[in-house]
C-alpha positions in Angstrom: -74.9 64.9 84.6 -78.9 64.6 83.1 -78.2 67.8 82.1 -75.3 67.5 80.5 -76.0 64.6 78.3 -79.8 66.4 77.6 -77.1 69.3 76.4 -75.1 66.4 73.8 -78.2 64.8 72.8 -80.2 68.2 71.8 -76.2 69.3 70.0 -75.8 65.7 68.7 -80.0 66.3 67.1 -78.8 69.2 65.8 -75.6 68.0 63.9 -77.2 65.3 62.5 -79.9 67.7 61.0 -77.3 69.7 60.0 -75.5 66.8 58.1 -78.6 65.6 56.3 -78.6 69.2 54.4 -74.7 69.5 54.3 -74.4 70.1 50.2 -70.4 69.2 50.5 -69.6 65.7 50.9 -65.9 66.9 52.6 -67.8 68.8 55.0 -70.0 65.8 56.2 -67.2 63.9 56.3 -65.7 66.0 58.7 -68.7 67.2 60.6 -69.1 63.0 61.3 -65.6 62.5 62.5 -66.7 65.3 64.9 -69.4 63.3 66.1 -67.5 60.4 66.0 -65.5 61.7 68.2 -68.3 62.6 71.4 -68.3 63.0 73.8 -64.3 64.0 74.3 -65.1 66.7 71.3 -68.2 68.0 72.3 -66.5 71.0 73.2 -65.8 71.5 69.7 -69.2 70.4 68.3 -70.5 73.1 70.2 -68.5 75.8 68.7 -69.2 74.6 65.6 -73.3 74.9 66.5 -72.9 78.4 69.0 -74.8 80.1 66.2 -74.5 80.8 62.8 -72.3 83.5 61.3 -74.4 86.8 61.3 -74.7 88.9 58.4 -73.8 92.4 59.2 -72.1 95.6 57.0 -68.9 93.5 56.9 -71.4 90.7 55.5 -69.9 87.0 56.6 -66.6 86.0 58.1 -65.5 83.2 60.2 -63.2 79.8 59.9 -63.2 77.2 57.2 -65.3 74.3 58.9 -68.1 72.5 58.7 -71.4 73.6 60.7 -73.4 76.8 60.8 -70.7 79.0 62.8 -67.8 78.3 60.4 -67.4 79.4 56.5 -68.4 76.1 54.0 -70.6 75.3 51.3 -74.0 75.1 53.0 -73.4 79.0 55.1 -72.6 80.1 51.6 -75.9 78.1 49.5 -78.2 79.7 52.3 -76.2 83.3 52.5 -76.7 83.6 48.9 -80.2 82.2 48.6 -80.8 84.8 50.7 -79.4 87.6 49.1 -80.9 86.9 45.9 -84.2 86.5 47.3 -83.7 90.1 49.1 -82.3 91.3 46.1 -86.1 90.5 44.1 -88.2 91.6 47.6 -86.0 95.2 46.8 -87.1 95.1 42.9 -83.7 94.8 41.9 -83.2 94.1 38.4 -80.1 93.1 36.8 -77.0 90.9 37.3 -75.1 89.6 40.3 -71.1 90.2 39.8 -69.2 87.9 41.5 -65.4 87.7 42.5 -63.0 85.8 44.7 -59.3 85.8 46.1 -57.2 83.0 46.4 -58.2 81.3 50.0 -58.9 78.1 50.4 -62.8 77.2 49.2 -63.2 81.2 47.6 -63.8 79.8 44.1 -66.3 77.3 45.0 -68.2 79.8 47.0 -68.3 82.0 44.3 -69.5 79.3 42.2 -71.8 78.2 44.0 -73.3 81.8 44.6 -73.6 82.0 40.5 -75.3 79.1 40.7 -77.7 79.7 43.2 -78.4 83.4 41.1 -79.2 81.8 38.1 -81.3 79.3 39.4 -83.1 82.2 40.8 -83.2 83.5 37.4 -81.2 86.4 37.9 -77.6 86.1 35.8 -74.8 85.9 37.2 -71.1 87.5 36.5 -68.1 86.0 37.6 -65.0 87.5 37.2 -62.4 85.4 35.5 -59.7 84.6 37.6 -59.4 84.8 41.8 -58.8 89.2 42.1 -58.3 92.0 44.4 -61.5 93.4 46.2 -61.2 96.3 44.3 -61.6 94.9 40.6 -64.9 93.4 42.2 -66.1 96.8 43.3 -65.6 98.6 39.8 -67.1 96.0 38.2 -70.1 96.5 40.0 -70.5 100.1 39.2 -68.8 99.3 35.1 -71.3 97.0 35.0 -74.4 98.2 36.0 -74.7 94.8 38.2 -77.5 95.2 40.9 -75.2 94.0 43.5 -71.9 92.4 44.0 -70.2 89.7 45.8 -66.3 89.3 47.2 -65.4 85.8 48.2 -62.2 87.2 50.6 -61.5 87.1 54.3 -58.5 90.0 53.6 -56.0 89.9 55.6 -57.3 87.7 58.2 -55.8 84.6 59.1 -55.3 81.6 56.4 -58.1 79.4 58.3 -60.6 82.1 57.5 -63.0 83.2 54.5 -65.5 85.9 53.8 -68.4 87.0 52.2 -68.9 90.7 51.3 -71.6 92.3 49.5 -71.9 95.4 47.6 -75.1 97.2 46.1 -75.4 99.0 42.5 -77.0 102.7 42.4 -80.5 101.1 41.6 -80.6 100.1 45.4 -77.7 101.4 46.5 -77.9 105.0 45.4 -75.5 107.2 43.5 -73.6 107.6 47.3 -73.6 103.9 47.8 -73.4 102.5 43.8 -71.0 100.1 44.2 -69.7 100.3 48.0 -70.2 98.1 50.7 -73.8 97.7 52.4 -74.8 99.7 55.3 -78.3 99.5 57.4 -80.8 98.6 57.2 -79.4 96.6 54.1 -77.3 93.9 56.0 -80.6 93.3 59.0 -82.6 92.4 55.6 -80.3 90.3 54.3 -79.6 88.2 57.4 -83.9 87.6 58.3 -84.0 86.9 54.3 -81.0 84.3 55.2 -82.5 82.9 58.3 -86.1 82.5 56.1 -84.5 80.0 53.6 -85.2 76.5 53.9 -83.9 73.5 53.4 -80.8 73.6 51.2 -82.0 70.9 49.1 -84.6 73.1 47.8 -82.5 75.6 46.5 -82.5 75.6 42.9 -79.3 75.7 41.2 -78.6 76.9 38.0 -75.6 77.4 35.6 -72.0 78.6 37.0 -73.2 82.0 35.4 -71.3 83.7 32.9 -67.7 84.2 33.2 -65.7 87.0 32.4 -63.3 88.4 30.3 -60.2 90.1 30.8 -61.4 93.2 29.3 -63.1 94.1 32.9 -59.2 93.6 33.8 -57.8 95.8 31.6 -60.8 98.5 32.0 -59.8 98.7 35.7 -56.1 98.4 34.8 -56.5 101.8 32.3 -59.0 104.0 34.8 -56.4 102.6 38.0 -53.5 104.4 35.7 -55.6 107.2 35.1 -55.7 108.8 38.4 -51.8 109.7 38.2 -50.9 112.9 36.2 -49.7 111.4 32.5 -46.9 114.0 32.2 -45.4 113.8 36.1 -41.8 112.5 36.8 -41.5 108.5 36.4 -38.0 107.6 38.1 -38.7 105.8 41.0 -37.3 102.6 42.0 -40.1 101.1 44.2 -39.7 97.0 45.7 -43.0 95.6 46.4 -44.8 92.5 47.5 -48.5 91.5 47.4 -48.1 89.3 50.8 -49.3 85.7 48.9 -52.4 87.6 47.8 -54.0 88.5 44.5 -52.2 92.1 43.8 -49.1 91.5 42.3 -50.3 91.0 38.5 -52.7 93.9 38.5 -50.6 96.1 40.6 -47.7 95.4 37.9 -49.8 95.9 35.2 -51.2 99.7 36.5 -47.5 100.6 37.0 -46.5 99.8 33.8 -49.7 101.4 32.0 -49.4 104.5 34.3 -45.3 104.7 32.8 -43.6 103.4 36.1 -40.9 100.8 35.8 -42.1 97.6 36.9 -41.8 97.1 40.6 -39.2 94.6 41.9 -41.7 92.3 43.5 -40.8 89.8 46.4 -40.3 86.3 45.0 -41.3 84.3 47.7 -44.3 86.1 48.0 -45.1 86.8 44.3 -47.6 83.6 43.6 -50.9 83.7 45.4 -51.0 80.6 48.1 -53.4 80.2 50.7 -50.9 79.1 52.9 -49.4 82.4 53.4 -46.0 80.6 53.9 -43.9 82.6 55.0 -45.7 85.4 57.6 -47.3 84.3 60.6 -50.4 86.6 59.7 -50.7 88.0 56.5 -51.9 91.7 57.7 -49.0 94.1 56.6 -49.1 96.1 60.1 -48.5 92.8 61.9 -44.3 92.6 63.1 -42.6 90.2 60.7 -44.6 90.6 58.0 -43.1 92.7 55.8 -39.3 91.7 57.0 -39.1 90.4 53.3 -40.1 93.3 51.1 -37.6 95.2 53.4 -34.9 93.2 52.5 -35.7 93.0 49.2 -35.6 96.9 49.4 -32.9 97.6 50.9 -31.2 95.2 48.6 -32.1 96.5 45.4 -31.4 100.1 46.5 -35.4 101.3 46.0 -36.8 104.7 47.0 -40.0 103.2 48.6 -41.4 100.1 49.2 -45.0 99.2 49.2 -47.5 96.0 50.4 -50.7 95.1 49.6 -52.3 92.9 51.4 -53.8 89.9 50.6 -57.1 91.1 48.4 -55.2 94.1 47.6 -57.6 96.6 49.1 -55.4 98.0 51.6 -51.6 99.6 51.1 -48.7 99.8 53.5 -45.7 101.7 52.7 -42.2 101.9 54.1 -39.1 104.3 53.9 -35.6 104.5 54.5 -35.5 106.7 57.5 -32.0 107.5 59.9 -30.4 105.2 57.4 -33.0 102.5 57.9 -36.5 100.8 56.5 -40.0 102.3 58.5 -43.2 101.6 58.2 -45.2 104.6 57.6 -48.8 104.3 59.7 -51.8 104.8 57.5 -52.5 108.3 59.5 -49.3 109.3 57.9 -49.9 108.0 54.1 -53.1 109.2 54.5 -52.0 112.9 55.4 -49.6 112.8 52.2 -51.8 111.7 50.3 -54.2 113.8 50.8 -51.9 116.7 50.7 -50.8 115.8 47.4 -54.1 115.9 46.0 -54.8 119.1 47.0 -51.3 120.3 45.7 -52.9 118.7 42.4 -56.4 120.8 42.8 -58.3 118.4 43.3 -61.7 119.6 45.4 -64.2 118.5 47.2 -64.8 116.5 50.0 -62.0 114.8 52.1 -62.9 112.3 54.3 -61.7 109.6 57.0 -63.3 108.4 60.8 -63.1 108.9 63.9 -60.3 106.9 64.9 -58.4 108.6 62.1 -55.7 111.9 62.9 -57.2 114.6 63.1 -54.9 116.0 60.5 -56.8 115.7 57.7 -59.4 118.3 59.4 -56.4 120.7 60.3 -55.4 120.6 56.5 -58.6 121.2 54.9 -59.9 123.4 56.8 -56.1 125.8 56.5 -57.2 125.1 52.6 -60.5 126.1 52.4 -61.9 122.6 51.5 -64.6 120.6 52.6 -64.1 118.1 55.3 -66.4 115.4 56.9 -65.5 112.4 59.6 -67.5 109.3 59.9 -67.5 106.6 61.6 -65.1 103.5 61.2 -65.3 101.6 57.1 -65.5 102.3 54.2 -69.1 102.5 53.6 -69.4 105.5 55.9 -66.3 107.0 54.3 -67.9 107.0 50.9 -71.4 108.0 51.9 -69.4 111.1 53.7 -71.4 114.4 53.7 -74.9 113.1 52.7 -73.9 114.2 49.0 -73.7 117.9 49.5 -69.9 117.8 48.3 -68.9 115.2 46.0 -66.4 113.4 47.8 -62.8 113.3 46.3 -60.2 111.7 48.8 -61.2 109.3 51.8 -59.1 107.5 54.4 -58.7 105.2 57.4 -56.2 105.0 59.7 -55.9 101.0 59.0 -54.1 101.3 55.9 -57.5 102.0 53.9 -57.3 104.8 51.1 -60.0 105.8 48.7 -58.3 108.1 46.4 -60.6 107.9 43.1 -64.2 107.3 44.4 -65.5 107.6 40.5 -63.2 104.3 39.9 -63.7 102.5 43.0 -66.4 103.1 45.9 -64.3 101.5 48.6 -60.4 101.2 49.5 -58.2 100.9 46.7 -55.1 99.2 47.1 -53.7 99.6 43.9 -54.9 103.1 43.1 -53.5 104.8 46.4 -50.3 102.6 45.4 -49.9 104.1 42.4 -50.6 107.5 44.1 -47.9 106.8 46.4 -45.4 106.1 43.5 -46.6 109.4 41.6 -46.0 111.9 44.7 -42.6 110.1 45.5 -41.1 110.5 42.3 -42.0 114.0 42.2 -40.0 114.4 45.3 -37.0 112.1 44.0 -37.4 115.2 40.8 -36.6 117.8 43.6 -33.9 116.1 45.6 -36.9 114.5 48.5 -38.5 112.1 49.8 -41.9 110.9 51.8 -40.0 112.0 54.9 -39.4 115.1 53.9 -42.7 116.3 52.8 -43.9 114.6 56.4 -41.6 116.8 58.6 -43.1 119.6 56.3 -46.6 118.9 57.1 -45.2 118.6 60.9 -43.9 121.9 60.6 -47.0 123.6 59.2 -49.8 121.9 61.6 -48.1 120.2 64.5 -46.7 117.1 64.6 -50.1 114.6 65.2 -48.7 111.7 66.6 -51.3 108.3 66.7 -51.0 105.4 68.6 -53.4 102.7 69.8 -54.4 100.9 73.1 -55.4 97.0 72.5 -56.6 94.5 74.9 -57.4 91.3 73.9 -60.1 90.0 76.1 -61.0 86.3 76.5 -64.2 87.6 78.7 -66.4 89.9 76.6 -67.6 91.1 80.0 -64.4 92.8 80.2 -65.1 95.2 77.2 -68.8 95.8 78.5 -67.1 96.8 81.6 -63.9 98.8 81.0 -67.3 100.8 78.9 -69.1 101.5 81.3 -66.6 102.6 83.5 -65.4 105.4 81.5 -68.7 106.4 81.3 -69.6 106.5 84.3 -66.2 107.9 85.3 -65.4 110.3 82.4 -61.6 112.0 83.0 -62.2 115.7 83.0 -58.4 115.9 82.3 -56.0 114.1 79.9 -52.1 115.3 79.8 -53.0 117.8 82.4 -55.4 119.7 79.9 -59.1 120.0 80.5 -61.3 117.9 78.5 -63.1 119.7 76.1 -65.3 117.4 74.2 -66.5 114.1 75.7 -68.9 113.0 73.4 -70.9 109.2 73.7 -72.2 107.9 70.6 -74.7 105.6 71.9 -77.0 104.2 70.6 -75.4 105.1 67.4 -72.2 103.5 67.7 -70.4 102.4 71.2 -67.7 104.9 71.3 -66.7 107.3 73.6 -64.7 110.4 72.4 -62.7 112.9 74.2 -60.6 116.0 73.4 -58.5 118.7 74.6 -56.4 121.3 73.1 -53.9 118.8 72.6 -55.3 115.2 72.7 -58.0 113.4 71.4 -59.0 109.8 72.5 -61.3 107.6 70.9 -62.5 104.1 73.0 -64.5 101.6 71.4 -64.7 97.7 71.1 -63.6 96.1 68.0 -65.3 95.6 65.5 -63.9 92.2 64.1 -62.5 90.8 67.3 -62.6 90.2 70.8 -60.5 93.4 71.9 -60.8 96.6 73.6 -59.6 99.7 71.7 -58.5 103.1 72.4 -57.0 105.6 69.3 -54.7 107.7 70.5 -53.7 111.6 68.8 -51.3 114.0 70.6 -51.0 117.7 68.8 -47.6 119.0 69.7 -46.7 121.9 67.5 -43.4 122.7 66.4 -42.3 126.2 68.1 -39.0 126.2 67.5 -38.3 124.9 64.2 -37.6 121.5 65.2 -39.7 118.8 64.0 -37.2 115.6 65.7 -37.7 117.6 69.2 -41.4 118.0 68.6 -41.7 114.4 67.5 -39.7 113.0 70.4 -42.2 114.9 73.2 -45.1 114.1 70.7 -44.0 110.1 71.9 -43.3 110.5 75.2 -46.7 112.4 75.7 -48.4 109.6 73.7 -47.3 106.8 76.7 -48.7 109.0 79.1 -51.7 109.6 77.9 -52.4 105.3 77.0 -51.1 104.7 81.0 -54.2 107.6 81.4 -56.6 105.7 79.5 -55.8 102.5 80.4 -56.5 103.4 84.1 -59.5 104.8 83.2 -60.8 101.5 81.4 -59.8 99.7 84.5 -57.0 97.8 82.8 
């Protein structure tokens, strides 16, 4: 019991420390109601206090709460002191560009990150109205802006927030000039972080210098420009941005490209950081695109496409067997990318190594460069060192990069558009998505993906089901030899292995507590039938996860 209340009192020190720097009166408020509350929510106190948010390459994300291991004003005062002090110990010159999505506390954060630049003396940008993830990454490159900061937690849930940073080319590079950070950028950035002091000493300047809605319309005008002026525009498509920020600039590049206007889902149309009506606003979890569906199959569209919430990712659905599907992001990735290279467009194409393998099969039948990275998009656009400009990248997560000169980073809008431009031009000729898929299947084998996830409440389960399979590597999956088993460690901790007709990729998440393992079966189509080929392209699939998961111990 000493021991126990030495615990409280050193937590209770802490809090109140804690408290006397707390910039947000709300957030003391709340943090003392917690300590009001001991010792029946000490369990809670101590969450709050486990440790503070690290900075890595996804920069900060974590719940809306008060303390040092939740999202609130005092994280983001000392996260952005800290950046703009790395930013000067790098010689960066220039201005910080700053956006924000619609979640709960985003445009104080970005407020408050403007303010802390400026009182720096460095200026500060903010973009005029909360935006998709996107518009923030062009402005940093249309700007010139020596770094860049997104207020968004994505599509996590509604009781989260984030904090991502992006670099210019004057410390980025031309590879990294306007893309998310990558190592040894994000270890600098968290000891400058942990090196501030006291919050009260922070100066704090001006709000910085707000935007227009030029930027906007810039964005709007290069988004329309990837899509060929003169292709077929009759396509009815239903869409919905999921309570995000999307809808107005995704309807505003539809109409400047020369597409109708999408029918967009009502109750979903107005950004709300509620997220009303999905019980996670990711557009791969069930449920939540039940709305856009209807709203399709109601209005009689060809396609329907989601965004989710900061509009950096795109999910699209077909009719298929006289029903709505939900395309996986291996497939819209594979047409895509086939449909730029029906265009001509060259150079390199991209994606990671939880991706389908597909793409590789494609460009390498084509005579075009290929390159996989691992998981993100700041791998995907630093793909290949340089030595080919990269053209097309992809991630099996609904992640598509389909104009790195207009964006550095998934594009939402842009590989929606892209979408609209290659379905139309199969409406012209009497097909659709689903067509053009079973011809890819036909050509190169039907690649069918699927994932294993365990959600672990013991991390020492993930350490474990790891070392397992390393110590125990199959030799066989599907009753094929195992070709390639390949460790990435210390690099990354993944564990890859291939035959002739399977590939397996096991790795913990990145963003959560879970176990993962990406699942590819090759079955080629022999006989002319793609439905046959798909049907023991599934069945081989659960086989191979039963496989796997023995071999993980689970």
């Amino acid at each position: 019991m000493a021991a126990d209340t030495t615990d409280l009192d050193d937590l209770r020190a802490r809090a109140e420390s804690w408290l006397a720097d707390d910039p947000d009166p709300a957030d003391r408020d709340e943090l003392r109601a917690v300590l009001d509350g001991l010792p029946g929510t000490a369990g809670e106190l101590a969450d709050r206090f486990a440790g503070p948010l690290t900075f890595g390459t996804a920069g900060l994300r974590g719940p809306l709460r008060a303390g040092p291991n939740g999202m609130n004003l005092a994280v983001v005062t000392q996260a952005a002191a800290g950046l703009v002090g790395w930013l000067a110990a790098q010689g960066g010159e220039g201005p910080l560009v700053i956006g924000y999505d619609a979640r709960r506390g985003s445009r104080a954060f970005a407020e408050r990150t403007a303010q802390v630049a400026t009182g720096a003396g460095r200026p500060a940008l903010l973009l005029p109205r909360p935006l998709p993830t996107p518009v923030l990454a062009f402005a940093v490159r249309q700007l010139g802006a020596v770094a860049g900061v997104m207020v968004t937690a994505s599509h996590n849930p509604p009781q989260d927030n984030g904090y991502k940073v992006y670099l210019g080319a004057q410390l980025g590079g031309e590879l990294g000039a306007g893309a998310q950070i990558v190592p040894p950028a994000d270890a600098g950035i968290e000891a400058a972080i942990r090196a501030v002091g006291p919050l009260a000493q922070v100066p704090l300047g001006p709000a910085g210098q707000v935007l227009g809605d030029d930027l906007v319309a810039a964005y709007v005008d290069r988004a329309a420009a990837v899509v060929d002026p003169a292709g077929p525009r009759d396509l009815k498509v239903a869409y919905t941005p999921l309570h995000g920020v999307g809808g107005v600039v995704l309807t505003a590049a539809f109409a400047r490209a020369g597409f109708g206007v999408p029918g967009v889902v009502p109750e979903q149309a107005e950004p709300d950081p509620a997220f009303p009506t999905v019980s996670f606003p990711n557009p791969e979890e069930p449920g939540a695109v039940d709305l856009l569906v209807a709203l399709a199959d109601r209005t009689g569209a060809d396609i329907a496409i989601a965004n989710d919430p900061d509009a950096d990712r795109c999910a699209v659905a077909v009719r298929d067997a006289g029903s709505w599907r939900m395309l996986r992001g291996d497939e819209v990735g594979a047409l895509l990318a086939d449909h730029l290279m029906r265009r001509g467009v060259t150079g390199l194409y991209a994606t990671t190594i939880v991706s389908s393998t597909l793409l590789r099969a494609m460009a390498e039948a084509r005579g075009l460069p290929y390159d996989e990275t691992l998981t993100g998009f700041k791998w995907i656009v630093r793909a290949g060192g340089g030595r080919e400009p990269l053209v097309y990248g992809y991630e099996e997560a609904l992640g598509y990069c389909v104009a790195p000169g207009h964006v550095r980073d998934k594009d939402g809008i842009t590989a929606a558009l892209t979408v609209a431009e290659l379905a139309a031009g199969l409406k012209a000729q009497g097909r659709t998505l689903t067509h053009r898929l079973d011809e890819l299947a036909a050509e190169f084998g039907v690649h069918h993906t699927d994932q294993l996830s365990v959600r672990v409440e013991d991390l020492r389960v993930i350490a474990d089901s790891m070392a397992r399979v390393r110590a125990a590597t199959p030799t066989a999956l599907l009753g094929h030899p195992v070709l390639e088993a390949t460790d990435l460690l210390p690099e990354a901790d993944v564990v890859i292995l291939r035959t002739d007709a399977a590939r397996v990729v096991i790795r913990p998440s990145g963003t959560e507590p879970k176990l993962k393992a990406y699942l590819e079966v090759v079955e080629p189509v022999t006989d002319g039938d793609v439905t046959a080929a798909r049907r023991r392209a599934r069945a081989a699939v659960t086989e191979l996860r039963n496989e796997i998961a023995a071999a993980l111990g689970l």
